[in-house]
C-alpha positions as CSV (number, residue, x, y, z in Angstrom):
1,X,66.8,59.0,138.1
2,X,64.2,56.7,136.6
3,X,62.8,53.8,137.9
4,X,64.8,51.7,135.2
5,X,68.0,52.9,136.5
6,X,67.1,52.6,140.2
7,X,66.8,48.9,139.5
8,X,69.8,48.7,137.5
9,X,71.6,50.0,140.7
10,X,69.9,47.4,143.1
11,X,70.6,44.7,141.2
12,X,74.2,45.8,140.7
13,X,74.4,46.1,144.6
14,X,73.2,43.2,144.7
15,X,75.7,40.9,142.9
16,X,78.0,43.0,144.7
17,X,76.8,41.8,148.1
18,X,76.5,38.7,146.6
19,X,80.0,38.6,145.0
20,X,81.3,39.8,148.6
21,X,79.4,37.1,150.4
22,X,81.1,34.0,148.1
23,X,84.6,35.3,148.9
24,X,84.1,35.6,152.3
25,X,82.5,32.1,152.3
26,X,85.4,31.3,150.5
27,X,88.2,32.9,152.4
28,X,86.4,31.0,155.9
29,X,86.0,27.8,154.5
30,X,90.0,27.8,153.4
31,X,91.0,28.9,157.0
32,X,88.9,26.3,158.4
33,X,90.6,24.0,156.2
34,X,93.9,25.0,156.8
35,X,93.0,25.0,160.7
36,X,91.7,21.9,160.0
37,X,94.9,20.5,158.3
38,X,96.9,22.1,160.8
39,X,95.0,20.5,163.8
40,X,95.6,16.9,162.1
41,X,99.5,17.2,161.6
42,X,99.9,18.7,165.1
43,X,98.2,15.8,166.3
44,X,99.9,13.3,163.9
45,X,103.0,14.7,164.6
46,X,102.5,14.2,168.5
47,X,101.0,10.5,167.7
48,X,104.5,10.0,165.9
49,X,106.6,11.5,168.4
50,X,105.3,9.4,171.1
51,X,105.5,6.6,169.2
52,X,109.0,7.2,168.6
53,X,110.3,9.0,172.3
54,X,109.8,7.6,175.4
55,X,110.6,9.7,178.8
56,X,111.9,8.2,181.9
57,X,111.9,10.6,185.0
58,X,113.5,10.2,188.7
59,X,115.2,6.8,186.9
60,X,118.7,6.1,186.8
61,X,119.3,3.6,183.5
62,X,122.7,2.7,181.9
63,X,124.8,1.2,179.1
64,X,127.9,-0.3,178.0
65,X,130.1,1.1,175.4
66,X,133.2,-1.3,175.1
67,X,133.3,-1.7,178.9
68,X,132.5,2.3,180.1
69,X,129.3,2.0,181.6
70,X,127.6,5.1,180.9
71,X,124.5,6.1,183.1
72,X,122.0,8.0,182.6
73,X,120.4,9.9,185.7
74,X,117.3,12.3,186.2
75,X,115.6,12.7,183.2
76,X,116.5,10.6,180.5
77,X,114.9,10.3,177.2
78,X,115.0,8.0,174.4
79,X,114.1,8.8,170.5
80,X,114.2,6.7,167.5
81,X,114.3,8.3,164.3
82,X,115.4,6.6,160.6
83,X,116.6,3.7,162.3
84,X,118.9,5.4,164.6
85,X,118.4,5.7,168.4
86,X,119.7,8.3,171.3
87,X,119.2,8.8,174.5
88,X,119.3,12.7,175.7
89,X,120.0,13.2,179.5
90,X,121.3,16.1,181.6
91,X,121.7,17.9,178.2
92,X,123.7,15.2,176.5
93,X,122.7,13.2,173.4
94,X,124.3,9.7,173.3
95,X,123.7,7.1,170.3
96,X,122.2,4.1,171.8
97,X,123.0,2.3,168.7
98,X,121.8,-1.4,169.5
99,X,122.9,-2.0,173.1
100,X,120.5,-3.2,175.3
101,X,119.5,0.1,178.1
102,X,119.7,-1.1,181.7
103,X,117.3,-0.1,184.6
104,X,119.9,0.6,187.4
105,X,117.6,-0.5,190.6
106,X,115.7,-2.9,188.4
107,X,117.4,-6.3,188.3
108,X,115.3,-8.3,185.9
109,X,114.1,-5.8,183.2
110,X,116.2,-4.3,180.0
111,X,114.8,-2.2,177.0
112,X,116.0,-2.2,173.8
113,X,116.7,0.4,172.1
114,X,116.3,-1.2,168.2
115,X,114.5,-4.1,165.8
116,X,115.5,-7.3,167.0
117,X,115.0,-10.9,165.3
118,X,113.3,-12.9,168.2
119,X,114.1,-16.3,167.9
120,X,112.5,-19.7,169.2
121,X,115.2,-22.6,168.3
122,X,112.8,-25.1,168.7
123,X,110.3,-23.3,165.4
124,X,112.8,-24.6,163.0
125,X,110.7,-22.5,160.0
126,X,109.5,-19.1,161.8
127,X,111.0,-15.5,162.6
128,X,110.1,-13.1,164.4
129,X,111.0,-9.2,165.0
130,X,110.4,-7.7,168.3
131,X,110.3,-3.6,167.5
132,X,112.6,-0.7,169.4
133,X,111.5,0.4,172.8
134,X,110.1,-3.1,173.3
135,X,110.6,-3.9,177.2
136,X,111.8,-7.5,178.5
137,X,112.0,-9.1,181.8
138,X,112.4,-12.1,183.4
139,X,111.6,-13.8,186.9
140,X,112.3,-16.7,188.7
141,X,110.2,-19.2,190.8
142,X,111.6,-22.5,192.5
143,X,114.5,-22.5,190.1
144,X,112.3,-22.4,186.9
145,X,113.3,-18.8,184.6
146,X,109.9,-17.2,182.8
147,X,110.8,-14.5,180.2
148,X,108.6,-12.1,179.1
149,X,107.7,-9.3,176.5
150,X,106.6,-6.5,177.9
151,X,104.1,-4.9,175.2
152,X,101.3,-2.7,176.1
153,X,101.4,-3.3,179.6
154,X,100.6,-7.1,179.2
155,X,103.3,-9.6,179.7
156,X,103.7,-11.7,177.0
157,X,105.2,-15.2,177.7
158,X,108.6,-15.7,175.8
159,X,109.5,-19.8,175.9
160,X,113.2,-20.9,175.5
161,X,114.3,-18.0,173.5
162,X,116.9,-15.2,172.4
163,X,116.8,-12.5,170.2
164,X,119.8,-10.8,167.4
165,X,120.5,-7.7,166.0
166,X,121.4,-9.2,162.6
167,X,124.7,-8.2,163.1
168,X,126.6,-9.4,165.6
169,X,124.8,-8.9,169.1
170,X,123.0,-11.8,170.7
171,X,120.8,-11.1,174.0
172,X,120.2,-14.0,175.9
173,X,116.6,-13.5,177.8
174,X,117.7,-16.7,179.8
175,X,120.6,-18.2,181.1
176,X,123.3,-19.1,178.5
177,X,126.5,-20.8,178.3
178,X,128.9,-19.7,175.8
179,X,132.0,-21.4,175.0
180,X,134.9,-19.5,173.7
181,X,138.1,-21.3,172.6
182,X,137.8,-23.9,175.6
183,X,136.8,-21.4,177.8
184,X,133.1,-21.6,179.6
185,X,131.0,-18.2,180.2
186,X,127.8,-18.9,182.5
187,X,125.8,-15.9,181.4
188,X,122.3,-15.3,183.6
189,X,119.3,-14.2,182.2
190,X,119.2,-10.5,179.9
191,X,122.8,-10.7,178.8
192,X,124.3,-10.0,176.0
193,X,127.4,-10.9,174.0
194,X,128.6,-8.9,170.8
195,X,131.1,-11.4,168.5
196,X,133.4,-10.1,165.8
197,X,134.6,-12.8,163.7
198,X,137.8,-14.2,164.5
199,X,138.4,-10.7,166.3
200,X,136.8,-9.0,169.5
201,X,134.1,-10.4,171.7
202,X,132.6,-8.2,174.3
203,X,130.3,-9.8,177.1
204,X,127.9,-8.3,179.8
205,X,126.7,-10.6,182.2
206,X,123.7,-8.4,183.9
207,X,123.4,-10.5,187.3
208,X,127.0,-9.8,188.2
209,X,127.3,-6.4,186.4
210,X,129.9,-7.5,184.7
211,X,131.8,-6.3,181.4
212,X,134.5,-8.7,179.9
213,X,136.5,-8.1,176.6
214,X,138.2,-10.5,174.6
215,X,140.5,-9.4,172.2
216,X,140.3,-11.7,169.5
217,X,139.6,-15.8,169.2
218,X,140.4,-18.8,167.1
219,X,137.6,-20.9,167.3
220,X,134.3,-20.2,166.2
221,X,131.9,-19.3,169.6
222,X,129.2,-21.5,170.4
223,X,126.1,-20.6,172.6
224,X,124.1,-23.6,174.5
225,X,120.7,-22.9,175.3
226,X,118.6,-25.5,177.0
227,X,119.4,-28.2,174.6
228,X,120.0,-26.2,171.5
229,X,123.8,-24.7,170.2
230,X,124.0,-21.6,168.6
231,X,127.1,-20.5,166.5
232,X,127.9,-16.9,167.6
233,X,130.3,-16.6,164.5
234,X,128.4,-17.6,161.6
235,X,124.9,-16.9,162.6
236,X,123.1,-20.3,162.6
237,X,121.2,-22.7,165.0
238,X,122.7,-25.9,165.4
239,X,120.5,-29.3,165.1
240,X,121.4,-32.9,164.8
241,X,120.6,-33.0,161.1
242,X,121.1,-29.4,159.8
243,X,122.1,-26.3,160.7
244,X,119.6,-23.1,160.2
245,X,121.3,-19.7,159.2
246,X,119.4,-16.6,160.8
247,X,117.8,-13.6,159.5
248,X,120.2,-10.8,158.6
249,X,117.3,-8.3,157.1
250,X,115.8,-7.5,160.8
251,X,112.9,-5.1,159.5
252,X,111.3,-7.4,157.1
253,X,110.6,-10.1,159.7
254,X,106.9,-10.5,161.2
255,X,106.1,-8.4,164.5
256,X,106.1,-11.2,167.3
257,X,102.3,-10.6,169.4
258,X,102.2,-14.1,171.3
């Protein structure tokens, strides 16, 4: 063999090497990316699930379903997915739907489960949202009631307030009266109330622990709070000189921060 062809050879090992070295380089930069991709939605995914599940352990917590009170013991968790909300405990899965979930040894805190229009009827032009798994308590100090939004561990004040599914729940995060053809309801603070038009009202009044179910009514159902009425049945605030209809589309409301 000549020199010529000797050097032919190397050369031809070479590019070989070469060749081989690329596709390795190659093959371990795609794994890295795919690790690399893999990493990130792992991590997303867990970012989104906690975002969207929350985990109570050694609580008890319960609901109302048309006056069954269903608790939840142990471990109970709640998830929110596509705008739909359920609560898995002791290897059940309950929808949660909009109804406010109760701390059972906790007297003045409720979490809610869905979007909810916050409103302040004394801002006559602004609406807010307050968004699922947002927390609310309330506490009391020589007779004077102090709401407050629980939201990232800070207490955010709520003034003279209540908040509404855009359907036809109203939670009251302090004291209420609601008058129901003639009839007078005192509700205390993180109440609720869910009016049907001209057809059934349900009402929880949390300090008693108290469920009471109307079957149907004539007149429309107004709320008092503080100085303000609120018509249950048609969704509106009513002031001396107008009346203010609420927010039906929930979601596209701004996120309340204080």
């Amino acid at each position: 063999m000549n020199n010529d062809d000797v050097y032919k050879k190397g050369i031809k090992r070479a590019k070989k090497k070469t060749k081989f070295i690329r596709k390795m380089q190659v093959l371990l930069m795609s794994l890295i990316l795919i690790t690399s991709i893999s990493i990130a939605f792992i991590l997303v995914k867990k970012y989104y699930n906690n975002l969207n599940s929350i985990t109570y352990e050694n609580y008890e917590l319960y609901q109302y379903f048309s006056g069954a009170k269903v608790v939840y013991k142990g471990k109970a968790t709640i998830r929110h997915d596509n705008k739909i909300t359920d609560v898995v405990s002791e290897g059940k899965k309950v929808d949660a739907g909009d109804i406010p979930i109760y701390f059972q040894y906790s007297y003045n805190e409720v979490l809610l489960p869905t979007n909810m229009e916050l409103i302040f009827p004394n801002l006559k032009n602004k609406n807010y949202k307050i968004n699922y798994f947002s927390k609310i308590m309330y506490d009391i100090n020589d007779d004077v009631e102090n709401a407050f939004l629980v939201k990232n561990d800070k207490n955010i004040f709520l003034g003279q307030s209540f908040l509404f599914n855009g359907e036809d729940l109203y939670f009251f995060p302090y004291s209420t009266s609601v008058v129901i053809d003639g009839i007078t309801y005192n509700l205390s603070p993180l109440s609720y109330i869910i009016v049907n038009y001209k057809n059934m009202i349900e009402i929880y009044d949390k300090s008693n622990d108290k469920y009471t179910i109307i079957d149907s009514h004539n007149d429309d159902v107004i709320a008092t709070l503080g100085q303000y009425k609120i018509n249950l049945s048609t969704d509106m605030i009513m002031y001396n000189d107008e009346n203010r209809l609420l927010i039906k589309n929930v979601d596209k409301l701004s996120t309340y921060n204080g």
